[in-house]
PLY file of the C-alpha trace (Angstrom):
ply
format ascii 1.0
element vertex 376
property float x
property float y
property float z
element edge 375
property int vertex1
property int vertex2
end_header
40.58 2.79 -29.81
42.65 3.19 -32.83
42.27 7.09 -34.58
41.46 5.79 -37.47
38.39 4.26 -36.15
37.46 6.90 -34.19
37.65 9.09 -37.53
35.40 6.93 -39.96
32.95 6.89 -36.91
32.95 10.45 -35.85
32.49 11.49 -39.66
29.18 9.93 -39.69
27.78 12.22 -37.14
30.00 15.23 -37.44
31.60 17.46 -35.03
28.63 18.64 -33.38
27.32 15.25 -32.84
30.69 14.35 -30.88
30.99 14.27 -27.42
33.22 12.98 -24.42
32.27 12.12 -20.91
34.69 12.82 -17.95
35.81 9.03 -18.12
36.26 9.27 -21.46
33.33 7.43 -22.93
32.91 8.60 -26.54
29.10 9.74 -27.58
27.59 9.18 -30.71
24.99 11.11 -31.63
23.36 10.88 -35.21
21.08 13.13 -36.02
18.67 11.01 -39.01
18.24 7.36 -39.52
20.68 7.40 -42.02
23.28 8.23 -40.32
22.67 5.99 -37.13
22.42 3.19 -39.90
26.15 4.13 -41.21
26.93 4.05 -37.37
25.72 0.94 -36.75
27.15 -0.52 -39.95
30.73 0.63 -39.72
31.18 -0.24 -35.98
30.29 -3.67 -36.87
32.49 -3.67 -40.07
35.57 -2.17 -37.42
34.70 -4.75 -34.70
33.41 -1.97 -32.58
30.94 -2.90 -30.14
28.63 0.34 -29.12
26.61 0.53 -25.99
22.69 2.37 -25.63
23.60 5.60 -23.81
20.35 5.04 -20.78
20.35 8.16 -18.49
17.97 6.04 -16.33
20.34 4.11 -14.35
21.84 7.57 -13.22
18.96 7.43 -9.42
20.42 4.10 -8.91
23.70 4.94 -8.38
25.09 3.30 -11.42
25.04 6.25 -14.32
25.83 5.12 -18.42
28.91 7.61 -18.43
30.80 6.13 -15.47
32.80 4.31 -17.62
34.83 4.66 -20.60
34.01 3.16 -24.49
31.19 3.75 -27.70
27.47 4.81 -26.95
24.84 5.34 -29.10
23.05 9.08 -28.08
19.37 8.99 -29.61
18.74 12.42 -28.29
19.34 14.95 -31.46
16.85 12.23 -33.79
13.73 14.22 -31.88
11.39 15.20 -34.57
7.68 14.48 -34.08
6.88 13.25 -37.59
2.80 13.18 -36.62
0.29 12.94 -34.50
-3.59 11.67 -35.09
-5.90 12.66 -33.49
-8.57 11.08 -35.24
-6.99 7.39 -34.22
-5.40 8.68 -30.70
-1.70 7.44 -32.42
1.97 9.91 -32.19
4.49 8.61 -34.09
8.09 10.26 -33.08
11.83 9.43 -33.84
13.09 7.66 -30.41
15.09 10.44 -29.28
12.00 12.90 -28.91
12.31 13.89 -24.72
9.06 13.05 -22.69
8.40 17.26 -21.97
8.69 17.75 -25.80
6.45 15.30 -26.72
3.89 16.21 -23.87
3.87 20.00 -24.67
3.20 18.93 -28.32
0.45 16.91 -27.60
-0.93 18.50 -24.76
-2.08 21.25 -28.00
-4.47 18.61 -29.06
-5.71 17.63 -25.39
-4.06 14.48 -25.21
-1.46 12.49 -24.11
0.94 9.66 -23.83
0.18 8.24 -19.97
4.01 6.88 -20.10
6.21 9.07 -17.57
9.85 9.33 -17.81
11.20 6.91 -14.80
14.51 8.41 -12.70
17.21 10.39 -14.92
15.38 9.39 -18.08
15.10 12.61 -21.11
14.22 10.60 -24.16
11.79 8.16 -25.01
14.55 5.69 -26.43
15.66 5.35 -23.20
12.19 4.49 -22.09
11.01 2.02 -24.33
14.86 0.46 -24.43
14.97 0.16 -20.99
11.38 -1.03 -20.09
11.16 1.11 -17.01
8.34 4.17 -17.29
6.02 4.91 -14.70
2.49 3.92 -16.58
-0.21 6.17 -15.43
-2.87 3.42 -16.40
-4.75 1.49 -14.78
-6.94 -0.51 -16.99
-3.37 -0.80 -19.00
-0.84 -0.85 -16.60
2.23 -1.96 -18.99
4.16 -0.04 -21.31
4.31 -2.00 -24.04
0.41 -1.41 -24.13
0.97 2.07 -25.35
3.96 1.06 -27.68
2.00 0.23 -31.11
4.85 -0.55 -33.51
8.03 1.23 -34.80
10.92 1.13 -36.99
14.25 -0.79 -35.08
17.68 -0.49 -36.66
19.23 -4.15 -36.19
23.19 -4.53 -35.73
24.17 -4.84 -39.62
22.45 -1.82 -40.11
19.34 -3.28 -41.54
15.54 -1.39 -40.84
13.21 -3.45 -39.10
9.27 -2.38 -39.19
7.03 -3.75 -36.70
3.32 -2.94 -35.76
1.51 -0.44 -37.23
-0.46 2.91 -36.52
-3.63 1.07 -35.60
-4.33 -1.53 -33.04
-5.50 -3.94 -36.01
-2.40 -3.65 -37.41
-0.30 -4.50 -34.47
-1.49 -7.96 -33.73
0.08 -11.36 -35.09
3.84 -11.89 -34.16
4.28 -8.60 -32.27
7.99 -7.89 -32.23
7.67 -4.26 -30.45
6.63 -6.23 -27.40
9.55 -8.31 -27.56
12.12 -4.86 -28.22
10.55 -2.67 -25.52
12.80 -3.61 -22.38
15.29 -5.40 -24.38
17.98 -2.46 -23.59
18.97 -2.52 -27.22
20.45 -6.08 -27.07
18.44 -7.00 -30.16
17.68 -3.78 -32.24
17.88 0.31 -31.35
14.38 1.86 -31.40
14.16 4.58 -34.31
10.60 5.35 -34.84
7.72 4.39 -32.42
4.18 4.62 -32.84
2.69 5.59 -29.31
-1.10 5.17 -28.13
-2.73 7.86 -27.04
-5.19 8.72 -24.51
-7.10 12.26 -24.12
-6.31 14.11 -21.55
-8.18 13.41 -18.10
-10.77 16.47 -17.02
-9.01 16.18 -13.41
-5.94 14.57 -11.82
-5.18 14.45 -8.14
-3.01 11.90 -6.14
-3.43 11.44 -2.46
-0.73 10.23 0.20
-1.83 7.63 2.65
-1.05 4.59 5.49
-1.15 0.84 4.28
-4.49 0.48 6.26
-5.40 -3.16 5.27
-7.57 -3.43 1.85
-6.12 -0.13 0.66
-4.83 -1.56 -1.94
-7.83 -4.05 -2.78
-10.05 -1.11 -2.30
-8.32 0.77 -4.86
-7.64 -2.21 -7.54
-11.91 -2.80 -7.11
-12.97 0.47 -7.58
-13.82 2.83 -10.04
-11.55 3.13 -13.44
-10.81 6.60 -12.10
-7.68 4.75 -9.87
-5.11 5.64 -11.92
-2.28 4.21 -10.74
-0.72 3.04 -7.17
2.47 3.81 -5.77
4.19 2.20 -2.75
7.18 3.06 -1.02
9.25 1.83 2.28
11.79 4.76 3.20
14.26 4.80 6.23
12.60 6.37 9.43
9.41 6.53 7.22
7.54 3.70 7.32
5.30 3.15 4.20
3.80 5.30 2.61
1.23 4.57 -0.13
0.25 7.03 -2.94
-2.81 6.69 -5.84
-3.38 8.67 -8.18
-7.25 9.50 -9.59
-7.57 10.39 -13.09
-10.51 11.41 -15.26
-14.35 13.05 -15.67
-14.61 15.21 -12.93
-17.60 12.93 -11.20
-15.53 10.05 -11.83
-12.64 11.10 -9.95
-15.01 12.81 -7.02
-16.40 9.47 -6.70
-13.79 7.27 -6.15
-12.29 10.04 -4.00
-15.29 9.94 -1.69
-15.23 6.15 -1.50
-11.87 5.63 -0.40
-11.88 9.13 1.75
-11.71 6.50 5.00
-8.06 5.36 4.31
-6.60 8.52 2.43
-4.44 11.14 3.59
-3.71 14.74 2.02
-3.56 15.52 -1.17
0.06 15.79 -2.53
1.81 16.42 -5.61
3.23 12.73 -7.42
6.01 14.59 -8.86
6.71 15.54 -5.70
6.80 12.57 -3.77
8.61 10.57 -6.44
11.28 12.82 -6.00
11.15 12.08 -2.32
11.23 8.00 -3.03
14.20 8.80 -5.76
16.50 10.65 -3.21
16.61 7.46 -0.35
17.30 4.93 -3.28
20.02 6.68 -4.84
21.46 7.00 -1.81
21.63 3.72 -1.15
21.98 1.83 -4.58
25.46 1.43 -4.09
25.33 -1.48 -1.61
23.01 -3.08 -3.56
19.67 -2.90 -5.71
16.98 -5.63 -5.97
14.40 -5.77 -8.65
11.28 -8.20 -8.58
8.72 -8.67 -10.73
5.26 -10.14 -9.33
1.42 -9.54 -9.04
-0.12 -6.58 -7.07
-0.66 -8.23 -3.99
2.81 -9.55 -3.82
4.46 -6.21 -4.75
2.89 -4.45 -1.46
3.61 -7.44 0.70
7.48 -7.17 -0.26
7.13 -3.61 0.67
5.74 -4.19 3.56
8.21 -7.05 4.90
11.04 -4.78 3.86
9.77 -2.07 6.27
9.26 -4.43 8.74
12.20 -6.65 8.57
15.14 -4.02 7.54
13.79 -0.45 8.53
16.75 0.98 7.27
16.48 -0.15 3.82
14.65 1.68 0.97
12.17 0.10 -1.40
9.68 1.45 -4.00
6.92 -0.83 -6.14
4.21 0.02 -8.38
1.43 -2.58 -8.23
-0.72 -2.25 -10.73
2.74 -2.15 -13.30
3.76 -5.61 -11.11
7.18 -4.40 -10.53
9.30 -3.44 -7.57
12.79 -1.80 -6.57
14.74 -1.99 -3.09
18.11 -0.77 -2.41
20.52 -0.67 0.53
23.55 -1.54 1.87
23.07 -5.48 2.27
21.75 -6.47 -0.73
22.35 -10.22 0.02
19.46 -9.48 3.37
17.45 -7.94 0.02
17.63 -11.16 -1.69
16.78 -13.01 1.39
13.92 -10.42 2.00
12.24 -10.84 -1.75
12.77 -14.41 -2.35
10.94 -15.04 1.26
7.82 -13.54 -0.33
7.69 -16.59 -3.39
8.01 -14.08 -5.79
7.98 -15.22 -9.73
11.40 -13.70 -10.96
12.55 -13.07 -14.53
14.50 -10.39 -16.34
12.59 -7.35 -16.62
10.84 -6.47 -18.06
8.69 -10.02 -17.23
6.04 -11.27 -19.38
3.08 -10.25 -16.68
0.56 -12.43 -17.93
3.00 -15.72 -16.69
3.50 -13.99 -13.07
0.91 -14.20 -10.51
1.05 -14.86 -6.51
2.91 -18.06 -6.41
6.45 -18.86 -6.32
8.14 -21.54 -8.36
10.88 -20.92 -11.49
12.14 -17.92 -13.36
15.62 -16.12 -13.41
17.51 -15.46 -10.18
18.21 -11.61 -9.07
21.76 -12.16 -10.52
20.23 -12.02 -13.92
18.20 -8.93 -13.53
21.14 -7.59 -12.26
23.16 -8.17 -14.87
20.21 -6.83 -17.51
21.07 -3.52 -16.09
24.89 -3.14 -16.14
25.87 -0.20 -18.62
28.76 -2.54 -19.85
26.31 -4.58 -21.72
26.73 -4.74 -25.40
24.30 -3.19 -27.72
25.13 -5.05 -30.79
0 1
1 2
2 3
3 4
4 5
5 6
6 7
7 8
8 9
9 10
10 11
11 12
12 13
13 14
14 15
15 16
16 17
17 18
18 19
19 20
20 21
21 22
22 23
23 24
24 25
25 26
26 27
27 28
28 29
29 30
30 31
31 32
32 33
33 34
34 35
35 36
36 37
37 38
38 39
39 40
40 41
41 42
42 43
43 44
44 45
45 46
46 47
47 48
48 49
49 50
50 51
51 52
52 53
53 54
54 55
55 56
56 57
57 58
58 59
59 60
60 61
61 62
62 63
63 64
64 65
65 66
66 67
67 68
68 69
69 70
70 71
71 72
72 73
73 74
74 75
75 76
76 77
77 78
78 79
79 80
80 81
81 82
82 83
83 84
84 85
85 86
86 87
87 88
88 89
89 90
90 91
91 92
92 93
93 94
94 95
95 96
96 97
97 98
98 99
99 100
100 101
101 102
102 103
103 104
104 105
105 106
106 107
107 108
108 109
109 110
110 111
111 112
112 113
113 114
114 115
115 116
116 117
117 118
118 119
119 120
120 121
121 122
122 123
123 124
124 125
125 126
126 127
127 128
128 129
129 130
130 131
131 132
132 133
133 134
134 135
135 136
136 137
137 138
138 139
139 140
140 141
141 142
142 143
143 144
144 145
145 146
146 147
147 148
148 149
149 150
150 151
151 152
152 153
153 154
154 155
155 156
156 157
157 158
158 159
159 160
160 161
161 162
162 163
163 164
164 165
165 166
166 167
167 168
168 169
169 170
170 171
171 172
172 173
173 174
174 175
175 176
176 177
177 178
178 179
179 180
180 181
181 182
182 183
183 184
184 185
185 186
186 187
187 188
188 189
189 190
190 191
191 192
192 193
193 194
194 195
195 196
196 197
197 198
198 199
199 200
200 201
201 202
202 203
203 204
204 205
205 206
206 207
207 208
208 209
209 210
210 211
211 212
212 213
213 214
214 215
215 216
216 217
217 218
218 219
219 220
220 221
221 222
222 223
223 224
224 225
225 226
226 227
227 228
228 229
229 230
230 231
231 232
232 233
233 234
234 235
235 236
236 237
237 238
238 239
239 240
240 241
241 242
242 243
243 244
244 245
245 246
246 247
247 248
248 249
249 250
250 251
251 252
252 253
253 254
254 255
255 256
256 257
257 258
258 259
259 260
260 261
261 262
262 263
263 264
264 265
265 266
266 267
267 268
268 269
269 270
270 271
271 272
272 273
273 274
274 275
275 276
276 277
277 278
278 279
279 280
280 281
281 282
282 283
283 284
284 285
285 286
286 287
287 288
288 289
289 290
290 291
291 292
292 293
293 294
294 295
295 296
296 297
297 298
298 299
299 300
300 301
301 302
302 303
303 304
304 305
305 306
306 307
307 308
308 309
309 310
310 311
311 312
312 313
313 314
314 315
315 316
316 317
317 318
318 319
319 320
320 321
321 322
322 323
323 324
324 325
325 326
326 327
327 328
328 329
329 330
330 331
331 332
332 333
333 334
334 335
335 336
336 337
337 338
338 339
339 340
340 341
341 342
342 343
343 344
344 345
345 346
346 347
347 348
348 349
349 350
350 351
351 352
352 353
353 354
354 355
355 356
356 357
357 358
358 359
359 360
360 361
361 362
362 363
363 364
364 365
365 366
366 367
367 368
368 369
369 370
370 371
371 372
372 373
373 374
374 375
């Protein structure tokens, strides 16, 4: 990279907005709108193409600073410029981290049910990336709870999509279309999150894959928060849901489903437990799908059946999955055996359902995720 470039570049942000990774990747971190708009603007003016700097790939084996060039570091734009209470609506500069924006609204008992997914800090690198594990399950996608924001596109122009309101965010809804789009298209600036209040009680149990566990739970009471499965090595499966709600709610649907539950356990816990085995193994090879509920466990299952040693995790009720191991071409063979719908993730869920049949191979969801791809 020629100094001079560097210079303009690096006088945008200033010193303390300047940093290097070990490989020599150069961070850019603005600290105001304005200043990731000169960013954006003179590296396209130079010729300079910048990448999204996406701490999630880090579990996967794959971290954004393993190799050198520009990135893009939301993290110091983290004010919280409101929240409603009144209309259940936050709206935050992207770089605002998931335990700053949950401490702030945990003050007015509520909440954003969007948790940060593997190495992830901000929510830029949430709503860029697609991946966030939804704790929802009347609205298990993300780009539910993403109402509108501001987007800064390559030439440095200001994009506004959405609104504060859910009247205001229907018609062409270009937020939908951003969210998961890994900064390809624009660089998320200011978002406009749905709310929820906070649930009177929250417990997750750890169970078997009895058959209709999953049924059960998808039938029941609104309480079922959300479903995790996972497949680890020497483990077998393991399935985990999570209850959420008034406190008779949740004792309810506890009590039903008491017949194919195990103990109680902590999810933050046992995520950590899932993350370990596919880090591990991500450097072989990592498989994404993208399917209905039902098709999500059965991968699961066939993994643990078919390659023991492998490691795979899926969230149902979000219709997405993730296996990793050491032969990712048996992977491919594994998934595709299931007729799953594939497409670059995030999918459009309402077009994926139990049958097989079209969509993108695993190549191109592989390639969505390499941290070589260009921003703008």
């Amino acid at each position: 990279m020629k100094r001079m470039d560097y210079e303009a570049l690096a006088a945008i942000v200033g010193p303390e907005g300047v940093t290097r990774s070990e490989v020599g990747r150069i961070n850019l971190a603005p600290s105001e709108p304005r200043q990731l708009r000169d960013l954006v603007a003179t590296a396209g003016r130079l010729g300079r193409k910048l990448n999204l700097l996406q701490a999630t790939l880090g579990p996967f084996g794959r971290p954004d600073s393993a190799r050198a060039g520009l990135a893009v570091d939301l993290s110091r734009m983290d004010r919280i410029l409101e929240v409603d209470s009144a209309n259940l609506v936050a709206t935050i500069e992207a770089g605002v981290r998931h335990e700053s924006l949950s401490a702030a609204l945990a003050e007015a008992h509520l909440r954003w049910p969007v948790a940060a997914f593997g190495q992830q800090r901000t929510i830029a690198e949430t709503i860029s990336t697609g991946l966030g594990l939804v704790k929802s399950s009347i609205f298990p996608d993300l780009r539910h709870w993403m109402l509108g924001g501001r987007w800064m596109l390559g030439s440095g122009t200001s994009l506004a999509s959405g609104g504060k309101t859910v009247k205001n965010s229907a018609g062409y809804d270009v937020s939908r279309i951003l969210v998961g789009s890994f900064g390809y298209s624009a660089i998320p600036v200011e978002c406009h999150l749905r709310l929820e209040p906070i649930a009177a009680r929250q417990i997750a149990f750890e169970g078997g894959t009895e058959p209709g566990i999953l049924s059960q739970a998808r039938s029941g009471s609104t309480a079922v928060e959300s479903i995790h499965v996972a497949a680890l090595p020497g483990a077998g499966i393991t399935t985990v849901i999570s209850f959420a709600g008034r406190v008779d709610a949740v004792e309810s649907a506890v009590t039903s489903m008491s017949g194919v539950l195990g103990n109680e356990v902590s999810e933050l816990d046992w995520m950590n437990r899932v993350l370990g085995p596919l880090s591990d193994r991500a450097g072989g090879g990592l498989v994404r799908w993208t399917a209905g509920p039902d098709v999500c466990a059965r991968i699961v299952a066939k993994i643990a059946e078919s390659a023991p040693e492998l490691a795979a995790f899926a969230a149902p009720l979000s219709r997405w999955g993730i296996a990793a191991g050491t032969d990712r071409r048996k992977l491919d063979e594994i998934v595709a055996g299931c007729r799953v719908s594939t497409s670059e993730w995030p999918a459009d869920f309402d077009r994926l359902g139990e049958g097989g049949g079209g969509g993108l191979g695993f190549s191109h969801i592989r390639n969505a995720f390499d941290p070589d791809s260009v921003l703008v």
